[in-house]
C-alpha positions in Angstrom: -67.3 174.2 -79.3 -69.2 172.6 -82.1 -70.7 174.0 -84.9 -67.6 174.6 -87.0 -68.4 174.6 -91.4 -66.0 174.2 -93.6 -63.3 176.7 -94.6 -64.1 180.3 -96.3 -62.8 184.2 -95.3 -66.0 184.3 -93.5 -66.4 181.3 -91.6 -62.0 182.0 -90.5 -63.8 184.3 -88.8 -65.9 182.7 -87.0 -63.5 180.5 -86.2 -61.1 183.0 -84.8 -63.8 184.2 -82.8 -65.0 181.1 -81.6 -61.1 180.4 -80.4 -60.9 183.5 -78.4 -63.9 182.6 -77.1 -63.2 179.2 -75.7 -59.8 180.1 -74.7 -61.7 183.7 -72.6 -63.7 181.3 -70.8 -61.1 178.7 -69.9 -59.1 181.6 -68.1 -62.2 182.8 -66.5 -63.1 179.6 -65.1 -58.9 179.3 -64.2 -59.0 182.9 -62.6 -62.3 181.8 -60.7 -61.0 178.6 -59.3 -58.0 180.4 -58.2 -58.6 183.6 -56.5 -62.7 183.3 -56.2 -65.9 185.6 -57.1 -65.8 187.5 -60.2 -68.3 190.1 -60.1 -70.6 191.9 -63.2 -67.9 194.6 -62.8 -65.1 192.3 -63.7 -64.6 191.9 -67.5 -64.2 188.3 -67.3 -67.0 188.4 -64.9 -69.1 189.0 -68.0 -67.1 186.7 -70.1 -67.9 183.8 -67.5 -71.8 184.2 -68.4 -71.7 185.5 -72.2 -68.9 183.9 -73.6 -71.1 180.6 -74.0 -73.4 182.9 -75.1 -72.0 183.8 -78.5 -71.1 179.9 -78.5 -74.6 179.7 -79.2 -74.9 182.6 -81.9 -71.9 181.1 -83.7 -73.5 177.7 -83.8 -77.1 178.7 -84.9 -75.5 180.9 -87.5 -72.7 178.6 -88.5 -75.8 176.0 -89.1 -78.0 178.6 -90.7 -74.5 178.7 -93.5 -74.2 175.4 -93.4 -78.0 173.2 -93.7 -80.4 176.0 -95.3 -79.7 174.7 -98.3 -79.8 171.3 -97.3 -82.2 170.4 -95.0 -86.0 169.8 -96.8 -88.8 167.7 -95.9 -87.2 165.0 -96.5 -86.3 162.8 -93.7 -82.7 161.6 -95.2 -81.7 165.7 -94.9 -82.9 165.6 -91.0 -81.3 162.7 -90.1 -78.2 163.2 -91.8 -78.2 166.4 -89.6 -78.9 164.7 -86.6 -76.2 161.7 -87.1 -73.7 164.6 -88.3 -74.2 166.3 -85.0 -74.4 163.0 -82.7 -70.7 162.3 -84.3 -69.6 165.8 -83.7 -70.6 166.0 -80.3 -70.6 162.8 -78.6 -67.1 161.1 -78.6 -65.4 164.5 -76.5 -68.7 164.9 -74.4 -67.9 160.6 -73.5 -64.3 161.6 -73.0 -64.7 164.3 -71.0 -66.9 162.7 -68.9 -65.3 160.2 -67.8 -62.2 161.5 -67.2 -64.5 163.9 -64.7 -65.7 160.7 -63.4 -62.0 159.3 -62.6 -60.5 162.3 -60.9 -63.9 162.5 -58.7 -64.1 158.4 -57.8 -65.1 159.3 -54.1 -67.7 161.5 -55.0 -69.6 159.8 -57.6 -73.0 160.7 -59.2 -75.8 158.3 -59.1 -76.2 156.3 -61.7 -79.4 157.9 -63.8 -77.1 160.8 -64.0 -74.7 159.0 -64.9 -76.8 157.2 -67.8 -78.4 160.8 -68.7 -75.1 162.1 -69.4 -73.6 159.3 -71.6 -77.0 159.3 -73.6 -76.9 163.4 -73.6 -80.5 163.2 -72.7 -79.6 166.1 -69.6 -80.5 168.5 -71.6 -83.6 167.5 -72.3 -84.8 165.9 -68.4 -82.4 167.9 -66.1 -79.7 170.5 -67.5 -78.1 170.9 -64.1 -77.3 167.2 -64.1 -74.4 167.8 -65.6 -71.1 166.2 -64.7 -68.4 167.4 -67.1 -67.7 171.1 -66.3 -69.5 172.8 -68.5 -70.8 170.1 -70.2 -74.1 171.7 -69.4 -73.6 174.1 -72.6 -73.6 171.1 -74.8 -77.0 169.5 -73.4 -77.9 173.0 -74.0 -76.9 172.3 -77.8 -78.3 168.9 -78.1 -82.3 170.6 -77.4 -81.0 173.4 -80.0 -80.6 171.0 -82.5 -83.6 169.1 -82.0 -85.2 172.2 -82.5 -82.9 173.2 -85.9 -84.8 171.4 -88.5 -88.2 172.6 -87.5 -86.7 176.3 -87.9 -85.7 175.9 -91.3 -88.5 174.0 -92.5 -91.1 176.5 -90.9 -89.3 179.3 -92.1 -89.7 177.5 -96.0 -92.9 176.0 -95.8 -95.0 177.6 -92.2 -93.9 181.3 -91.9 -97.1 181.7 -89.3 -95.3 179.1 -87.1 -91.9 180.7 -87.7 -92.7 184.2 -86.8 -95.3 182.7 -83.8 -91.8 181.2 -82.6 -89.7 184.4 -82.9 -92.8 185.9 -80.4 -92.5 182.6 -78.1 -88.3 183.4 -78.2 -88.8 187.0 -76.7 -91.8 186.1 -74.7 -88.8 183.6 -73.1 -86.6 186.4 -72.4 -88.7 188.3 -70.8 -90.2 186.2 -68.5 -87.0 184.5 -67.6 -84.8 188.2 -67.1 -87.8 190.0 -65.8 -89.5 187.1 -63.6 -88.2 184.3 -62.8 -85.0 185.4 -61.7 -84.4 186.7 -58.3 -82.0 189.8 -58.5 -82.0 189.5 -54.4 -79.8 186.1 -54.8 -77.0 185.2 -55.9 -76.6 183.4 -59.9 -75.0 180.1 -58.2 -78.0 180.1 -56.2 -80.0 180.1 -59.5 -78.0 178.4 -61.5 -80.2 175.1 -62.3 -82.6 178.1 -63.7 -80.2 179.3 -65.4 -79.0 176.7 -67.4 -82.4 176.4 -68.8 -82.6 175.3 -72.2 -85.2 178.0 -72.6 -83.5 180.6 -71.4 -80.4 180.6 -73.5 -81.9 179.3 -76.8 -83.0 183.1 -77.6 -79.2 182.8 -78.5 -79.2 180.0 -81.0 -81.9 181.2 -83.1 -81.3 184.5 -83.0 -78.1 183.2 -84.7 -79.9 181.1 -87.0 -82.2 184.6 -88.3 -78.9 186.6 -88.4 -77.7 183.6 -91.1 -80.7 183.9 -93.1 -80.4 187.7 -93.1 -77.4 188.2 -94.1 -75.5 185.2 -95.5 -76.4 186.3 -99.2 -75.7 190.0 -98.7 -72.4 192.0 -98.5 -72.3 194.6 -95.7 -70.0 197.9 -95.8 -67.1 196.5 -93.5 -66.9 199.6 -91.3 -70.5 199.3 -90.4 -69.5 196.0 -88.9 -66.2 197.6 -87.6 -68.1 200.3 -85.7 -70.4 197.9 -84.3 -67.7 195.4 -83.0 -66.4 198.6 -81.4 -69.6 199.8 -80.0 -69.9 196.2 -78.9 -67.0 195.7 -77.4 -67.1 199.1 -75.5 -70.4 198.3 -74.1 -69.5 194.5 -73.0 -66.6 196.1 -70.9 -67.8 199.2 -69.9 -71.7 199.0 -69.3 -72.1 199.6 -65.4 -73.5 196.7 -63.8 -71.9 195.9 -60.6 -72.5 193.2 -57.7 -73.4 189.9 -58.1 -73.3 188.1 -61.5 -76.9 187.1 -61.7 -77.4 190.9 -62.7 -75.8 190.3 -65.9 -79.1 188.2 -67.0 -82.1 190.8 -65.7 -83.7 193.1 -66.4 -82.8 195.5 -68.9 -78.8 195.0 -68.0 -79.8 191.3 -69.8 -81.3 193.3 -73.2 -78.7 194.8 -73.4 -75.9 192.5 -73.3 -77.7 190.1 -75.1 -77.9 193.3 -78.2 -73.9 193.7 -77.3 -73.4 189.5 -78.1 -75.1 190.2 -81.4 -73.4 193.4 -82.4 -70.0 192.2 -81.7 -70.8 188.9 -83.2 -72.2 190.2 -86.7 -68.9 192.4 -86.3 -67.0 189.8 -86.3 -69.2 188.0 -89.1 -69.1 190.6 -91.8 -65.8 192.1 -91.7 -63.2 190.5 -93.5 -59.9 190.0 -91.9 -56.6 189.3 -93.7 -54.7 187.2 -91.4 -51.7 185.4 -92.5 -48.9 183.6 -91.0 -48.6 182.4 -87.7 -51.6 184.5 -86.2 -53.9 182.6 -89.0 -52.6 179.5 -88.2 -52.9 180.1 -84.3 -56.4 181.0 -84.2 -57.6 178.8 -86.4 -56.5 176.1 -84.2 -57.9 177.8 -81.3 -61.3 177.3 -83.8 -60.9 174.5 -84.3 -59.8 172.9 -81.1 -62.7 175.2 -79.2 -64.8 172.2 -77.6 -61.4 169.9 -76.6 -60.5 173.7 -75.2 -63.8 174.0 -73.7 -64.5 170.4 -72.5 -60.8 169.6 -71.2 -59.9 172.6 -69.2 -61.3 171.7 -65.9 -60.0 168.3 -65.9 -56.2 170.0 -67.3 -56.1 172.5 -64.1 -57.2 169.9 -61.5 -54.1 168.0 -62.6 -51.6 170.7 -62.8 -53.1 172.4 -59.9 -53.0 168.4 -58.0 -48.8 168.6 -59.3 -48.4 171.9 -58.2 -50.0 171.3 -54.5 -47.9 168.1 -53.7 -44.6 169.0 -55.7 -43.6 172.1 -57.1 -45.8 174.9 -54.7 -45.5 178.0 -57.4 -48.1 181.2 -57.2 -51.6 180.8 -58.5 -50.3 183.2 -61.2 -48.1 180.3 -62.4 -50.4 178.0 -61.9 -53.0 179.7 -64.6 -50.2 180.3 -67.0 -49.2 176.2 -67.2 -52.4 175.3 -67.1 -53.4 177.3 -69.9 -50.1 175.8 -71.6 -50.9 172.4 -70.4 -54.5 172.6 -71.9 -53.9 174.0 -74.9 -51.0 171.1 -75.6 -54.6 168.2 -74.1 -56.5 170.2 -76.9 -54.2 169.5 -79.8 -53.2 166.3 -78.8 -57.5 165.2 -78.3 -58.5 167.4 -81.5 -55.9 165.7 -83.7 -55.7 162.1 -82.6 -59.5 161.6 -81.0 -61.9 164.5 -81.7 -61.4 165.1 -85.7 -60.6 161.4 -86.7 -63.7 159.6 -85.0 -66.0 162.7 -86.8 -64.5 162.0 -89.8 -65.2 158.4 -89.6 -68.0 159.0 -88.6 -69.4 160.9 -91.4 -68.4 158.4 -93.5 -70.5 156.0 -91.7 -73.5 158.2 -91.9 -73.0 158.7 -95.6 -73.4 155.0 -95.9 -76.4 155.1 -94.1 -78.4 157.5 -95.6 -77.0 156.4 -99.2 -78.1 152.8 -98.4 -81.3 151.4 -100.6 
C-alpha cells in the first residue's frame, strides 16, 4: 500500500507490518473466493475488514514522519506532496485497472466509471465505483490526502480548527457505527456505505496524531510489547459472532478500532532486530504491499482460470499457487513498473517545483 518513508529501525517496522498486512488480506480475499462467507468469528473474518484498516494508520502516521517537517504554507511544500503522492499511486492504480478491465471485457463498466477511475476522482464522487478489487481503499486514500495538508497546517497555525476536527472525526464514528449502519443486514448489503470516505478516515488521522505524539519520544519497549499482545489477543479473541457488518457497530466497532491502534503503536515503538533472510523477506513484503494488494485478484482469477480448464487440483492448492504466483506479479511489477516510474517521477516533480 502506499505511504512507505524512507529506511530507519522504526519505519522497518512499519514496513514489516504493512507486508503482513497486505499479504493477511490477500489470503482472506483467496480463502473468501474459494470456500465463501467468513464470519466476525473467523480471524481472517476480522482481517478482511481491519486489515485496510491499519493500511490507513500506517499511512497517516508514515506521513505524519515523513511531511511535518516539510509541509508549510507555502504552496511549493503542498504541491510537492500532492505530485509525490499522484506518482506514487497512480501508475499501479492505471495498471491494475486495466488489467481488471481485460479479464472482464463482457462485462464492462460504463464509461463515467471508467473515466472516474483512471482520474481517481471515485473517491471523491462515488467510492463504490470502483473497478479494481480493492481499489476502493485507494480512492479512500486519494480524499485522505487532500485532507493531509490542512491537518498539519491547522495543527501549526489554527489549533481551534484542529481540535474542532478531532470532534467532527468521533462525531463520524459515531454516527456511522451507531446509526447509519443497520446491524439487521448483512455488510455486502451496506457496503457502498461502508466504503465511505468518512467513515474510515477516523483511521488516517488518528494515525497522523499518533505521529505527532510520539515520533520525538522514546517509549519503554515492553509497554509497546504488552500492548501488541493485548492487541492481538483482543483482535482474535473479542466475541463477536454472525455477520461481518458487526465488526463496524456499536461498541464491537470502538473497540476494534482501540485494538488497530494498540497493536499498531506496538508495532511502531518496539524495536525489532531482524536480520538475514526474515529482514530481507518482509521488507519486500513492505515494500511490494500495494502491487500485493492491487494485483492479487487479477493473479487468482488466472491461476484459478488455469486450474479450472487444465490441471483441476483442490482449492487448498489453488490458494497456495496463487499466493506464490502473486507474490512472483508483485516483485516482478514493484521492480520493473511500480518503483522505477515513482522514481522518475520524483525527479520530474523536483524539476517542477525547482523551476523559476
Amino acid at each position: 500500500m502506499p505511504g512507505q518513508a524512507v529506511s530507519s529501525n522504526r519505519i522497518d517496522n512499519l514496513d514489516y507490518f504493512r507486508g503482513i498486512a497486505a499479504t493477511s488480506i490477500m489470503v482472506f480475499h483467496f480463502c473468501f473466493w474459494s470456500y465463501g462467507i467468513l464470519n466476525s468469528e473467523d480471524i481472517l473474518g476480522r482481517v478482511g475488514i481491519y486489515g485496510v484498516s491499519v493500511f490507513y494508520i500506517l499511512s497517516g502516521l508514515t506521513m505524519c514522519i515523513v511531511y511535518e517537517d516539510k509541509i508549510t504554507t507555502s504552496l511549493s511544500t503542498i504541491s510537492d506532496f500532492l505530485l509525490k503522492r499522484v506518482v506514487r499511486i497512480f501508475p499501479l492504480l492505471w495498471l491494475a485497472t486495466t488489467l481488471t478491465l481485460l479479464i472482464n471485457l463482457n462485462h464492462l463498466p460504463d464509461a463515467t466509471t471508467i473515466i472516474l477511475n483512471y482520474t481517481g476522482l471515485f473517491g471523491f464522487v462515488k467510492p463504490s465505483a470502483y473497478i479494481g478489487n480493492g481499489a476502493w481503499s485507494i480512492g479512500n486514500e486519494l480524499v485522505f490526502y487532500v485532507f493531509f495538508p490542512l491537518f498539519i497546517l491547522s495543527y501549526k497555525f489554527l489549533k481551534p480548527l484542529f481540535y474542532a476536527m478531532i470532534v467532527m472525526t468521533v462525531a463520524l464514528i459515531i454516527y456511522f457505527s451507531f446509526f447509519i449502519f443497520n446491524v439487521n443486514s448483512t455488510i455486502g448489503e451496506q457496503w457502498k456505505t461502508y466504503v465511505n470516505p468518512f467513515n474510515q478516515i477516523h483511521f488516517f488521522f488518528g494515525g497522523y496524531i499518533m505521529g505527532l505524539l510520539f515520533m520525538k519520544r522514546n517509549t519503554n519497549k515492553i509497554l509497546s510489547r504488552i500492548l501488541l499482545f493485548i492487541g492481538l489477543l483482543l483482535f482474535c479473541f473479542y466475541p463477536v459472532q454472525g455477520d461481518r457488518i458487526h465488526l463496524v457497530t456499536g461498541m464491537n466497532r470502538i473497540v476494534f478500532i482501540a485494538v488497530c491502534f494498540m497493536i499498531t503503536y506496538g508495532v511502531y515503538k518496539d524495536d525489532y532486530k531482524l536480520t538475514g533472510f526474515v529482514k530481507r523477506g518482509l521488507l519486500f513484503l513492505g515494500e511490494a504491499s500495494y502491487s500485493i494488494y492491487l494485483l492479487h485478484q487479477i493473479v487468482f482469477f488466472c491461476v484459478n482460470g488455469v486450474n479450472t480448464k487444465f490441471l483441476h487440483f483442490n482449492k487448498s492448492l489453488v490458494i497456495a499457487l496463487s499466493v506464490a504466483s502473486t507474490f512472483a506479479a508483485a516483485y516482478i511489477v514493484y521492480t520493473f513498473f511500480e518503483k522505477p516510474l515513482t522514481e522518475k517521477g520524483r525527479v520530474v516533480i523536483k524539476k517542477i517545483i525547482n523551476r523559476p
